[in-house]
C-alpha positions in Angstrom: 65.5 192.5 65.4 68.8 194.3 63.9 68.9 198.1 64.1 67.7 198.7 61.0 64.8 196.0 60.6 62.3 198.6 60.6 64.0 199.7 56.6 63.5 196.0 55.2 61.3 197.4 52.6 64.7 198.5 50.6 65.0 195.0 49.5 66.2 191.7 51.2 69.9 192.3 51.0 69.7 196.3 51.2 71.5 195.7 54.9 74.5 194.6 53.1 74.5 196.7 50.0 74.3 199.6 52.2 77.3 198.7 54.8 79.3 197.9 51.4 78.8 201.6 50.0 81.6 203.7 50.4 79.9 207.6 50.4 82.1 210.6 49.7 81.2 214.0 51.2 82.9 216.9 50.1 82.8 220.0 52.3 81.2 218.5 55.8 79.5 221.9 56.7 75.4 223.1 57.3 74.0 220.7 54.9 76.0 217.9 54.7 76.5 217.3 58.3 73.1 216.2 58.2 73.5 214.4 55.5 76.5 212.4 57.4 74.4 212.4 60.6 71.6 210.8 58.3 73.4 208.3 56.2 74.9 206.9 59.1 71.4 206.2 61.0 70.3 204.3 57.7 73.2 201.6 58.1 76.5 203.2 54.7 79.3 201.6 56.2 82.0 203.5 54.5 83.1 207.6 54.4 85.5 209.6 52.7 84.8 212.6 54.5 87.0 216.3 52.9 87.0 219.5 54.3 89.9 222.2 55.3 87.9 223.7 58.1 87.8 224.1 61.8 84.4 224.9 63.0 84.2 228.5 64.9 81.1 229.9 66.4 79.1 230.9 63.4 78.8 227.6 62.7 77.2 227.0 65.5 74.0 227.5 63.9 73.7 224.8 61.5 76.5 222.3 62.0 75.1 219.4 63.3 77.2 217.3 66.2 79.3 220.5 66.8 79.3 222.0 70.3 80.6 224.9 72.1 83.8 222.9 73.3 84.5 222.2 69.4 84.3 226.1 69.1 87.3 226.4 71.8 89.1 224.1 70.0 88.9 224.9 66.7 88.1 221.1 66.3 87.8 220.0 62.7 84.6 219.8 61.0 85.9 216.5 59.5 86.6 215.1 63.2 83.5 216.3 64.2 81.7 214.2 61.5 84.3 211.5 62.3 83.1 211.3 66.1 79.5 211.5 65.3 79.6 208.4 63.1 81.4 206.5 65.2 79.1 207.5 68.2 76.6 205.9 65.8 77.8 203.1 64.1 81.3 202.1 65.7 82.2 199.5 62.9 81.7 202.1 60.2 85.0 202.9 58.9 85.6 206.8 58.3 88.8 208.2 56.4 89.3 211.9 56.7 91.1 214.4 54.5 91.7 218.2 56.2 92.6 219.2 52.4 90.6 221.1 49.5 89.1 218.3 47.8 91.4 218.5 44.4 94.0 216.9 46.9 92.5 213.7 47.5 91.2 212.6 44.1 92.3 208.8 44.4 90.4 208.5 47.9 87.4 210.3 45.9 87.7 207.7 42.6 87.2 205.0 45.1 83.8 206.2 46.5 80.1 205.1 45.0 78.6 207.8 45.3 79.4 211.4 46.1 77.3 214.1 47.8 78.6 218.1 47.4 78.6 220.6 50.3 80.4 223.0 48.0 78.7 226.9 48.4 80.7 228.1 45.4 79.5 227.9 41.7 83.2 226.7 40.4 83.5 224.4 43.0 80.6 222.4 42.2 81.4 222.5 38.2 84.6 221.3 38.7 83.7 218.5 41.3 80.7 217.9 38.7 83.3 217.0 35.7 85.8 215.2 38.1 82.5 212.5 38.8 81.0 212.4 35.1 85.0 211.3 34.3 84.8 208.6 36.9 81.5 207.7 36.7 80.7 208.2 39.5 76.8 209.6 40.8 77.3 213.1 42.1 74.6 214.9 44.4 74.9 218.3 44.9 73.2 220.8 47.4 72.7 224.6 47.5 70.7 226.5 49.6 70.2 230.2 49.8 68.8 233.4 51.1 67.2 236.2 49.8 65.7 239.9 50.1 62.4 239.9 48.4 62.2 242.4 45.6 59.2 244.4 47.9 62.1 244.9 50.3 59.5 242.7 53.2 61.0 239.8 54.1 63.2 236.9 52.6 62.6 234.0 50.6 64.8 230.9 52.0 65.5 228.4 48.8 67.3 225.5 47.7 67.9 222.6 45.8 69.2 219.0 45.1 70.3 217.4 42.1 71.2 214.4 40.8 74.2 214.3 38.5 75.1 210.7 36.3 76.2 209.3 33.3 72.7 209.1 31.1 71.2 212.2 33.2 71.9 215.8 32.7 74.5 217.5 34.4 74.7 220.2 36.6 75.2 222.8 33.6 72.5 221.3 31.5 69.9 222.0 34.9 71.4 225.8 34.8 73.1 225.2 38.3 76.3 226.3 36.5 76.7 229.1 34.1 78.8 230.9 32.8 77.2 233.8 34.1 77.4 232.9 37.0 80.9 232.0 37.3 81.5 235.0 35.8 79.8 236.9 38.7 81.4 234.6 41.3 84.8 235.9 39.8 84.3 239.2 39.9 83.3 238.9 43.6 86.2 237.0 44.7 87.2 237.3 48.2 84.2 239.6 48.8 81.5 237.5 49.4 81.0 237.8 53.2 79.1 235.5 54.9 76.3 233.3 53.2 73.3 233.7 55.3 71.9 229.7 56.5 70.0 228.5 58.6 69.3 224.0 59.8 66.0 223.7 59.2 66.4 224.2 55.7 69.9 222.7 55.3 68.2 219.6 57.1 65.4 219.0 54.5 67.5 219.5 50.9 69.8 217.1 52.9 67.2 214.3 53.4 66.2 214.7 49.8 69.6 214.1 49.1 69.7 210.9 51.7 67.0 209.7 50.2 68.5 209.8 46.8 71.4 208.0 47.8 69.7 205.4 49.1 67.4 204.9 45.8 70.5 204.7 44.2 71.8 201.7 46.1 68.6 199.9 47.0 65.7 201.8 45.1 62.4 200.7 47.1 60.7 201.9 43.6 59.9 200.5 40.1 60.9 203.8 38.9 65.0 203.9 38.6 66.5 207.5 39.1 68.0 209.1 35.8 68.8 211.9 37.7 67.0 214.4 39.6 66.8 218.0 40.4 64.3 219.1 43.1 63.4 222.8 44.2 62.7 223.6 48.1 60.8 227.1 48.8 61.5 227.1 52.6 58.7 230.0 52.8 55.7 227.7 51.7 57.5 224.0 52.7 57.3 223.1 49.2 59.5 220.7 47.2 58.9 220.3 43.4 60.9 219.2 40.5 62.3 221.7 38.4 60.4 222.5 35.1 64.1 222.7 33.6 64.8 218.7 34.4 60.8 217.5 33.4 61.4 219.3 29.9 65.1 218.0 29.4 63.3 214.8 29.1 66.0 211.9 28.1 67.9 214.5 25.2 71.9 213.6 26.1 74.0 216.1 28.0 76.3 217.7 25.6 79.1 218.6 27.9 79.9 215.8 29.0 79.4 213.3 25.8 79.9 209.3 26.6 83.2 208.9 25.2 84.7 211.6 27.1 84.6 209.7 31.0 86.8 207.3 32.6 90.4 207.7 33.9 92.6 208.1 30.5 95.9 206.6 32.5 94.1 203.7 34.1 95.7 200.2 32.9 93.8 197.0 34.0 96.9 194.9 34.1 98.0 197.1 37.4 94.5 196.1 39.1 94.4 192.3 38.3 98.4 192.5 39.8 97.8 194.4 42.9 97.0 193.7 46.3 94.3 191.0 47.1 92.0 193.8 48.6 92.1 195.7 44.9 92.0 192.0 43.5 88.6 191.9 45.2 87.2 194.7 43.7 87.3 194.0 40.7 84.1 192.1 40.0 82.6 195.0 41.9 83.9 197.5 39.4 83.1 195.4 36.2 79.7 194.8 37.6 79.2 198.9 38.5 80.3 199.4 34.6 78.0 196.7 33.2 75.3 198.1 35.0 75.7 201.6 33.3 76.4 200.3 30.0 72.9 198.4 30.0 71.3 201.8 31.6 73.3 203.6 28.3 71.6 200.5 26.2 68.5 201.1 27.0 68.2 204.8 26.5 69.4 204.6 23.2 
């Protein structure tokens, strides 16, 4: 039996498939930790993982595969995740980038899917736009705490979403507004610390796992267009967002078809280059097939 028999029900050659998937993570904190942790337990071969961080000792309360020593350290959360995947999966290959995200664009454009740890409202817009242009499927995750109106007790909340070409984006769901990037503004380097806490980081990131893995090797009829799920840590509950069931197919208007792709890339570099880009290539033309007949059908 291999290691990951007991998932055969992906699909005959969802093994492969899933070593073959390069994953970008962006911002390896609370949530997406887990979501490292988990995606290298079900068999994704490749990480980009980004993050300017060093762990210190409030992290110590949601950030999985950190330890005290780390804390002494000041390890990086990106060699943390590094170590843990490894630990794991030593064939996986794992490139790190101790840089804000905007930094490493190229070793982002080369990723199929990417999954946000971002905790700020202009982060996740921009990192939503930078995918829609590069077509590439974008996953984000936000999770929250707050006081109850009654002034007893806190409600713990979340969610996950599903961001693509032919879905709507994260400003069509109302994840972004300009309201509240407004807000975020005015509160600029006095936001304190966001309360957070694993148990609820862990299960918006296994929704988000499991949506990267329907992506690559859906074990349904049912193909995602997108996805936007609600957690209400108080009651356990997940449900999908009245916002996305109402949306219901109508095209996202900021982010129109026309307006995606890399403006400055030229084909002629790509057939010329090195035999490992060479290679690529049919992957690539069969990625953009394969959302041109998704676009096809929709319209």
């Amino acid at each position: 039996m291999s290691w990951l028999d007991r998932q055969s029900f992906l699909g005959p050659h969802s093994e492969e498939r899933l070593s073959e998937m390069t994953i970008g993570l962006v911002g390896v904190g609370g949530g997406n930790s887990h979501v490292v942790q988990q995606l290298t337990h079900v068999g994704i071969g490749n990480f980009v993982l980004v993050d300017e961080d060093r762990i210190s000792l409030t992290n110590l309360n949601r950030l999985i595969g950190g330890t005290w020593w780390n804390v002494l350290k000041q390890t990086l959360k990106v060699e943390i995740m590094k170590r843990m995947i490894n630990a794991i999966n030593p064939n996986a290959r794992v490139e790190v980038h101790s840089k804000q995200w905007q930094l490493v664009g190229e070793a982002l454009k080369r990723c199929d899917v990417i999954v946000g740890g971002l905790d700020n409202v202009r982060g996740k817009d921009e990192l939503d736009a930078f995918c829609r242009r590069f077509l590439i499927p974008y996953i984000d995750q936000g999770m929250d705490v707050h006081k109850l109106e009654s002034g007893h007790g806190h409600l713990v909340a979340g969610q996950v979403a599903l961001s693509q070409p032919g879905s709507p984006c994260l400003r069509c769901l109302g994840i972004v507004t300009e309201e509240a990037l407004a807000e975020e503004a005015r509160k600029y380097g006095a936001a304190g610390g966001r309360p957070q806490v694993v148990w609820s980081n862990g299960v918006l990131a296994s929704l988000a796992v499991g949506l990267v893995v329907q992506i690559v090797a859906p074990w349904t009829r049912r193909p995602k267009a997108g996805a936007y799920l609600c957690y209400d840590g108080n009651s356990g509950i997940v449900t999908e967002a009245e916002r996305f069931r109402r949306w219901s197919g109508t095209p996202c208007t900021h982010y129109p078809q026309a307006a995606v792709g890399d403006m400055s890339f030229d084909i002629r570099t790509l057939i010329s280059s090195d035999t490992k880009t060479k290679q690529a290539l049919p992957r690539w033309l069969s990625w953009i097939s394969g959302l041109t007949r998704r676009w096809t059908s929709r319209s």
